[in-house]
Residue frames relative to the residue before (quaternion, step in Angstrom):
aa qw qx qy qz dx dy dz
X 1.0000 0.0000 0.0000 0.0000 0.00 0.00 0.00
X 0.7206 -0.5198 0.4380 0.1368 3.49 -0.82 1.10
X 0.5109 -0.6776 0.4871 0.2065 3.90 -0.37 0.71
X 0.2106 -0.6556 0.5568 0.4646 3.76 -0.39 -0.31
X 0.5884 -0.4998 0.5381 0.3382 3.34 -1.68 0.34
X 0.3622 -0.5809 0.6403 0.3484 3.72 -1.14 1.59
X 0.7309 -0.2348 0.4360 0.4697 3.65 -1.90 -0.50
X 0.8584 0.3746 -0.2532 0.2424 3.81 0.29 -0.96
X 0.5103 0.6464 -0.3225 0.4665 2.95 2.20 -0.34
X 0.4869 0.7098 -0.2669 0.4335 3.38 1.88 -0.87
X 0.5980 0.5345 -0.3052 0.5134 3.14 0.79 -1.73
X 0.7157 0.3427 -0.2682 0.5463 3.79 -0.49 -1.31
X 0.7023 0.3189 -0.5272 0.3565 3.34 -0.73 -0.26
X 0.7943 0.3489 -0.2556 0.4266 3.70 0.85 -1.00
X 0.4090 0.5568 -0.5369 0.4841 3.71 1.37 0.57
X 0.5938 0.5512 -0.3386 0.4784 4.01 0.92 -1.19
X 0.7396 0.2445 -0.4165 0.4687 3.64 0.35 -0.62
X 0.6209 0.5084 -0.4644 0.3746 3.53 0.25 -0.53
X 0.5959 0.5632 -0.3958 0.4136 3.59 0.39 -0.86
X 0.6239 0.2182 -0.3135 0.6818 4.12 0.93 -1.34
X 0.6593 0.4144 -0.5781 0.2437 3.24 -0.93 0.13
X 0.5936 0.4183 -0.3415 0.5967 4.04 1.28 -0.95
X 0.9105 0.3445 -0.0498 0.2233 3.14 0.28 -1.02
X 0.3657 -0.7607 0.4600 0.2759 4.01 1.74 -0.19
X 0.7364 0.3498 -0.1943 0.5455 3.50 0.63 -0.03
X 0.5476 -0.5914 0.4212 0.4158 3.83 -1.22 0.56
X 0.3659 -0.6649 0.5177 0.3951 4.04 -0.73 -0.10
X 0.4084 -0.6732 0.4612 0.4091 3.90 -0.94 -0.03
X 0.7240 -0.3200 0.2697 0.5484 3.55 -1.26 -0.09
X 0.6381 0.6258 -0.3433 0.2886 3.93 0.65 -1.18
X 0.7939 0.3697 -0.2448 0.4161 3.01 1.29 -1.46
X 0.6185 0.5730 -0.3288 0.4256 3.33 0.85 -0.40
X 0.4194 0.5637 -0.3847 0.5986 3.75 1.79 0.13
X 0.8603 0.2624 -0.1940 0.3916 3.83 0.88 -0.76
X 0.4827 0.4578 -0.4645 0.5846 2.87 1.75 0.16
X 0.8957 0.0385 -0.3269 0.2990 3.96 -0.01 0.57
X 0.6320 -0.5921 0.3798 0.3251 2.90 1.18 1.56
X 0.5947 0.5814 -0.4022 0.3828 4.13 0.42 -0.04
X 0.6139 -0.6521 0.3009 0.3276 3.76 -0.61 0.69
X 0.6421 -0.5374 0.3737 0.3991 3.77 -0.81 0.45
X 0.4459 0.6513 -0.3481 0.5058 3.48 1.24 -0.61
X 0.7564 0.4092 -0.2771 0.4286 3.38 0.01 -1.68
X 0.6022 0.6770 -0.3274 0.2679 3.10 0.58 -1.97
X 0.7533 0.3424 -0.2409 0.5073 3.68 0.49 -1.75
X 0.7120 0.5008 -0.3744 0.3195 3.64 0.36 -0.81
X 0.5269 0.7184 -0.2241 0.3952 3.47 1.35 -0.12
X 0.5548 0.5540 -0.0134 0.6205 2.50 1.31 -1.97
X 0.6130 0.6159 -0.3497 0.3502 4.03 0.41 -0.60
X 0.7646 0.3808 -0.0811 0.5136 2.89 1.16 -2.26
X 0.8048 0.3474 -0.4050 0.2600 2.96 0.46 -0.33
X 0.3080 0.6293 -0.4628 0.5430 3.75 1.76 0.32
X 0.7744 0.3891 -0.3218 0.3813 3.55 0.95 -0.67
X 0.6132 0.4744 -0.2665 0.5726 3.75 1.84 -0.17
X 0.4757 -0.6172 0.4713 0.4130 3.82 1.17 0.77
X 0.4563 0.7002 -0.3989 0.3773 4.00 0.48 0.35
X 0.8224 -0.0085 -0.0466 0.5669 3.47 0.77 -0.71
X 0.1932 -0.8196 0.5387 0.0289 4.08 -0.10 1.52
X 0.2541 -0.6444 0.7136 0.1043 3.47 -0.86 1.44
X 0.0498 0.5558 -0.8078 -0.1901 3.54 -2.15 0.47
X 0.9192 0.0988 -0.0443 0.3785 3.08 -0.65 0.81
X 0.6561 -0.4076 0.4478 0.4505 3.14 -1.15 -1.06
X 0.7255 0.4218 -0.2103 0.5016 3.69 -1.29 -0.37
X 0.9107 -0.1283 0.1830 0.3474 3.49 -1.39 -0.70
X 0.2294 0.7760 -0.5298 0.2540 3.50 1.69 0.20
X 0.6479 0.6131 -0.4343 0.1257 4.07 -0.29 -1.17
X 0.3406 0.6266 -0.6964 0.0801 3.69 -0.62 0.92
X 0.7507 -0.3930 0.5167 0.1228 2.86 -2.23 -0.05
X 0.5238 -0.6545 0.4886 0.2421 3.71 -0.85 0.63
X 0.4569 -0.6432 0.3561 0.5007 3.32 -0.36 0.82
X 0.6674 0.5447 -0.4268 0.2750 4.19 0.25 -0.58
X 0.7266 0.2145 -0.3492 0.5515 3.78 1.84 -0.07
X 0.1367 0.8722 -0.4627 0.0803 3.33 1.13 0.14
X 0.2082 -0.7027 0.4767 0.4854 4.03 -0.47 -0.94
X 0.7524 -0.4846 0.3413 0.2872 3.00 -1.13 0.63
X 0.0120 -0.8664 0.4860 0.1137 4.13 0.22 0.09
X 0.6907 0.3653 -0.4917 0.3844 3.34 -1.40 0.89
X 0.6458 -0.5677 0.2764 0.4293 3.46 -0.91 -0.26
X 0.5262 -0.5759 0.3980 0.4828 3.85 -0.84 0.85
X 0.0587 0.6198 -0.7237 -0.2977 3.49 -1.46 -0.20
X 0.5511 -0.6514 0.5087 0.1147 3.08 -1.38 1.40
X 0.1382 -0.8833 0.4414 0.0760 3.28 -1.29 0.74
X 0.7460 -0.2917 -0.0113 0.5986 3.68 -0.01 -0.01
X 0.4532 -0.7080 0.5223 0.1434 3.41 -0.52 1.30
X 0.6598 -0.5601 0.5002 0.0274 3.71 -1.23 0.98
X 0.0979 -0.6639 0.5967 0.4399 3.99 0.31 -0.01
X 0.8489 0.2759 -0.3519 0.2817 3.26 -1.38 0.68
X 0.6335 0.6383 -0.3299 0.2872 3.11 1.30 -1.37
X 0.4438 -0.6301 0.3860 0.5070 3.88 -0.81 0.24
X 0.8287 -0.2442 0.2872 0.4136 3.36 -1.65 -0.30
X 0.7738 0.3575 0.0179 0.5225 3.25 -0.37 -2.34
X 0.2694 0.6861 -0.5547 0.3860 4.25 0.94 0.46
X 0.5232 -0.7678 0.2836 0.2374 3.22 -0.64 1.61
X 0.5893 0.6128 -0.2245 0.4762 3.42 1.54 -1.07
X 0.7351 0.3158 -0.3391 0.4949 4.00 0.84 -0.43
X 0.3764 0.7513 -0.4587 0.2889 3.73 1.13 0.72
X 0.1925 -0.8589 0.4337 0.1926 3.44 0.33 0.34
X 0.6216 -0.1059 0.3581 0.6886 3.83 0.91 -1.31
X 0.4078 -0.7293 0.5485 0.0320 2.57 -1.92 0.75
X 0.0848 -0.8994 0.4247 0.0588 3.84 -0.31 0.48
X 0.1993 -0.8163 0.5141 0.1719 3.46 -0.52 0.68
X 0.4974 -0.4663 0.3942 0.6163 4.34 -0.51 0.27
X 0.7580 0.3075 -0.4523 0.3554 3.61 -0.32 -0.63
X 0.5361 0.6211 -0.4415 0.3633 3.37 0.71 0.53
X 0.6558 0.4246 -0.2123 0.5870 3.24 1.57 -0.76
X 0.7729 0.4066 -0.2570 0.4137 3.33 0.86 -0.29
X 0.7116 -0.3813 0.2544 0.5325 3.43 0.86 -1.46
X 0.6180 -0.7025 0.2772 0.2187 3.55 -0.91 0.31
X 0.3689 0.7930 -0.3408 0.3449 2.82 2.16 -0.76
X 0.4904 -0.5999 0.5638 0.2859 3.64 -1.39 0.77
X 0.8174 0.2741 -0.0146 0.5064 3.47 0.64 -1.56
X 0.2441 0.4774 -0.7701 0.3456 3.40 0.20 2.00
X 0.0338 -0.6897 0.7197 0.0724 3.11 -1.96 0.10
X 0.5358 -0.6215 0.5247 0.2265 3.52 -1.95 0.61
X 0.2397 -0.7510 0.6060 0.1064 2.91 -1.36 0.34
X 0.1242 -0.7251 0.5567 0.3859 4.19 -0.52 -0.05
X 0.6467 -0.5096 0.5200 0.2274 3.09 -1.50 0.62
X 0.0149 0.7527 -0.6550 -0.0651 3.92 -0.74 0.69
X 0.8475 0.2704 0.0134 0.4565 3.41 -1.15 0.17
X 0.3559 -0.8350 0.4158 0.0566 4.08 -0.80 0.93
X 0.4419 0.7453 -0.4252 0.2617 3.19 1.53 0.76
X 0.5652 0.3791 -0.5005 0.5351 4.22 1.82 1.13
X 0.2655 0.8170 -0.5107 -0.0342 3.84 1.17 0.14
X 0.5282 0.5237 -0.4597 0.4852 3.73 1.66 -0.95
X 0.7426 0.4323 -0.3419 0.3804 3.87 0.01 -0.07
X 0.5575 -0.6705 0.2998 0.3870 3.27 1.34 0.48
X 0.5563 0.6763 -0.3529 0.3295 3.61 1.24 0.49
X 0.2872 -0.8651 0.3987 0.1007 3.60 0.33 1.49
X 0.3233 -0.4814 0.6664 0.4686 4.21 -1.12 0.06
X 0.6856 0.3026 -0.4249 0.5079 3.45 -1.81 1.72
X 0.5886 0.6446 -0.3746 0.3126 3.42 0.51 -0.98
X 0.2068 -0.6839 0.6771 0.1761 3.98 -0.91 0.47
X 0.1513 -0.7475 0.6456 -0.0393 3.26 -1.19 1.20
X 0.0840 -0.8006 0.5611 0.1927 3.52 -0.56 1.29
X 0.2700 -0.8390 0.4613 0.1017 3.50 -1.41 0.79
X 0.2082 -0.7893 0.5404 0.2037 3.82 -0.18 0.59
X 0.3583 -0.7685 0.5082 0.1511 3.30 -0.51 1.29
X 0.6645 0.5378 -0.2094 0.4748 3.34 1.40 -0.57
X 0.5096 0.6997 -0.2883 0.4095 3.95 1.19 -0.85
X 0.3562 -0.6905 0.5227 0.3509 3.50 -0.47 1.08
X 0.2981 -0.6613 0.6835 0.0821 3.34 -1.21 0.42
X 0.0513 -0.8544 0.5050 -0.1113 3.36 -0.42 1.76
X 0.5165 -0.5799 0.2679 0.5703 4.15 -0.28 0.65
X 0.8828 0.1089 -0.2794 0.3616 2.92 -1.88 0.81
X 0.1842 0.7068 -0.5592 0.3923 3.96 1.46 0.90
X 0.1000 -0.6703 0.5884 0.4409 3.68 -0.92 0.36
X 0.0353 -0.7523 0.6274 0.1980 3.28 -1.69 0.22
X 0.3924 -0.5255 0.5290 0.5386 3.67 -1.24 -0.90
X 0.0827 -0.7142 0.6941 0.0363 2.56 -1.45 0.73
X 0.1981 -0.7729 0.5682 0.2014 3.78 -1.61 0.79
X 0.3847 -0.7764 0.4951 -0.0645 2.68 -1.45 1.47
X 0.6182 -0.3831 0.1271 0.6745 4.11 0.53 0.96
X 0.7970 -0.3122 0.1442 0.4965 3.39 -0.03 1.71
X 0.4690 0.6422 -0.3452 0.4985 3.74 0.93 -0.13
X 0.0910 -0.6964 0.6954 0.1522 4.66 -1.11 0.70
X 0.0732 0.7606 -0.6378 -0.0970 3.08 -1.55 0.56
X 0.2693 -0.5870 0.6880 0.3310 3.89 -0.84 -0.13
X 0.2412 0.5976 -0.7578 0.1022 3.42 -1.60 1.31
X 0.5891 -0.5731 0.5019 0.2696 3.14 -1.53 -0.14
X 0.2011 -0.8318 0.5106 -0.0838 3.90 0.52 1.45
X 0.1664 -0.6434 0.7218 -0.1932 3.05 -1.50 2.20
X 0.2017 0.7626 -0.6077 -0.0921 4.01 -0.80 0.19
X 0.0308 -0.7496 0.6104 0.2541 3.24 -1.33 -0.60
X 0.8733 -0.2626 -0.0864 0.4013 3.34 -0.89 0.58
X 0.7785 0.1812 -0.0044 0.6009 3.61 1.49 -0.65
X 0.7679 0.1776 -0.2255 0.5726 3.49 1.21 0.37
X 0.4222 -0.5797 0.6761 0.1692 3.39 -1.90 1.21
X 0.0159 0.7236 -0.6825 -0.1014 3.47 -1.09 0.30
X 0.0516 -0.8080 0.5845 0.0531 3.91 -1.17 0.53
X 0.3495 -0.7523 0.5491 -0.1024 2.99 -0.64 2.20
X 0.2586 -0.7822 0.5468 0.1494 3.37 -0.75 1.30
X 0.2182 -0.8114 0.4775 0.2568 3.65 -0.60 0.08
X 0.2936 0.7681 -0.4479 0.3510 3.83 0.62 1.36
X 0.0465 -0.9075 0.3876 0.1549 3.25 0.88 0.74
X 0.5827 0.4402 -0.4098 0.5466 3.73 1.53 -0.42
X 0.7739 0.3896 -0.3622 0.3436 3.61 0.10 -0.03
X 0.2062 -0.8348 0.4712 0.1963 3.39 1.30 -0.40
X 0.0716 0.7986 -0.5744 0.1651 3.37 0.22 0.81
X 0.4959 -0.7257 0.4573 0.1352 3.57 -0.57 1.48
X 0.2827 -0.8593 0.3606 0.2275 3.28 -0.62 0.94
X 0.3623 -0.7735 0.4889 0.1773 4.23 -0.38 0.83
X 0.0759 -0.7694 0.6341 -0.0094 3.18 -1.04 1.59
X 0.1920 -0.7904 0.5735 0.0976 3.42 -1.33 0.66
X 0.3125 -0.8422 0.3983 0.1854 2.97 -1.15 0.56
X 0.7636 -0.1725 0.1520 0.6034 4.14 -0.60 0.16
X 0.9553 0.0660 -0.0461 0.2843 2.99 0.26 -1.37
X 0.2201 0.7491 -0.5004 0.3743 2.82 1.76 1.61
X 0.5349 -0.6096 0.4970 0.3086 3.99 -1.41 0.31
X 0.4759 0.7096 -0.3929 0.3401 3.42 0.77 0.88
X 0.1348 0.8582 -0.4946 -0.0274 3.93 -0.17 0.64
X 0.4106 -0.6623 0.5433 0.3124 3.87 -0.63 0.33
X 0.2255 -0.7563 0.6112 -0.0605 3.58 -1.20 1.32
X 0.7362 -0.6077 0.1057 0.2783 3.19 1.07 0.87
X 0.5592 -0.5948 0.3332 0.4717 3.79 -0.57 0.66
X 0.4171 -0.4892 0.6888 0.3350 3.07 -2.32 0.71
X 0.2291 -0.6761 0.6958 0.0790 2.90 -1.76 1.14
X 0.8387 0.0299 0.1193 0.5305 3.48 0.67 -0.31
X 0.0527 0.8145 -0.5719 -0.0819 3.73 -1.13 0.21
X 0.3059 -0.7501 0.5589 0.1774 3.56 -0.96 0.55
X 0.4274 -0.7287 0.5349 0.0140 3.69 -1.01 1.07
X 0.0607 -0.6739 0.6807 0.2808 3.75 -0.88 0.16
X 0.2280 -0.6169 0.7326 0.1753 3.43 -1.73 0.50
């Protein structure tokens, strides 16, 4: 059975999560000296035992310092659950689970985002700014939106073919923007369907 945690082993362990949670990335030995304000001395001798209680996993040098998966922090975004009268929001007890986007979207390793330029999918609810996430792997089916490259050149349209031609259909119904078809031996290649996009407010 495991030791309890003295106060300073506490301290560091809860400077390491805070650090990934602000920050997505492990912290180094320095910062985790200023994140608990406790002397270099302590800091490393801490850091020792608890490498020596499977609790705190060095790779290497430099930035190497995480956490076992049982104190790790939780990652993605909280989703809150019934709320307390009074109690605040982000209160640790109305957390239910955590989620990360590729949770909401998909698991795949090798999606990616695109930004939105220009406002020719706005009737489809696709804004200029907007991140669009794309499965390179998702069948793509007529009138699916997807991305598609154009002489070295992404775009997001709405995509029709038939047996020898790609056409991309904007969706702007006050501008009317004409839709562009290529042919075989046009420079134009589809990069897979939008599955999803994310918005700042």
């Amino acid at each position: 059975m495991p030791s309890p945690l003295t106060a300073r082993q506490t301290a560091v362990i809860t400077a390491i999560r805070r650090w990934i949670r602000q920050h997505d990335l492990a912290p180094t030995a320095r910062q985790i000296i200023e994140e608990t304000r406790l002397s270099a001395h302590s800091v490393y001798y801490v850091l020792r035992r608890l490498a020596q209680e499977g609790i705190v996993i060095r790779h290497g040098r430099g930035r190497g310092i995480t956490l076992s998966d049982e104190f790790a922090p939780p990652s993605g975004i909280p989703i809150v659950g019934q709320i307390a009268a009074g109690a605040p929001i982000l209160a640790e007890e109305n957390i239910s689970r955590y989620v990360s986007w590729r949770d909401l979207f998909t698991d795949r390793e090798d999606v990616f985002l695109l930004t939105v330029h220009g406002d020719s999918m706005v009737d489809r609810r696709v804004m200029p700014g907007d991140l669009i996430i794309v499965d390179p792997h998702a069948e793509v089916r007529q009138r699916d939106m997807a991305a598609v490259l154009v002489g070295g050149e992404a775009t997001v349209k709405t995509v029709t073919w038939t047996e020898h031609e790609l056409t991309l259909h904007s969706e702007n119904a006050e501008k009317a923007y004409p839709p562009r078809t290529f042919g075989p031996d046009d420079d134009v290649r589809v990069l897979g369907r939008v599955i999803g996009g994310l918005r700042e407010f």
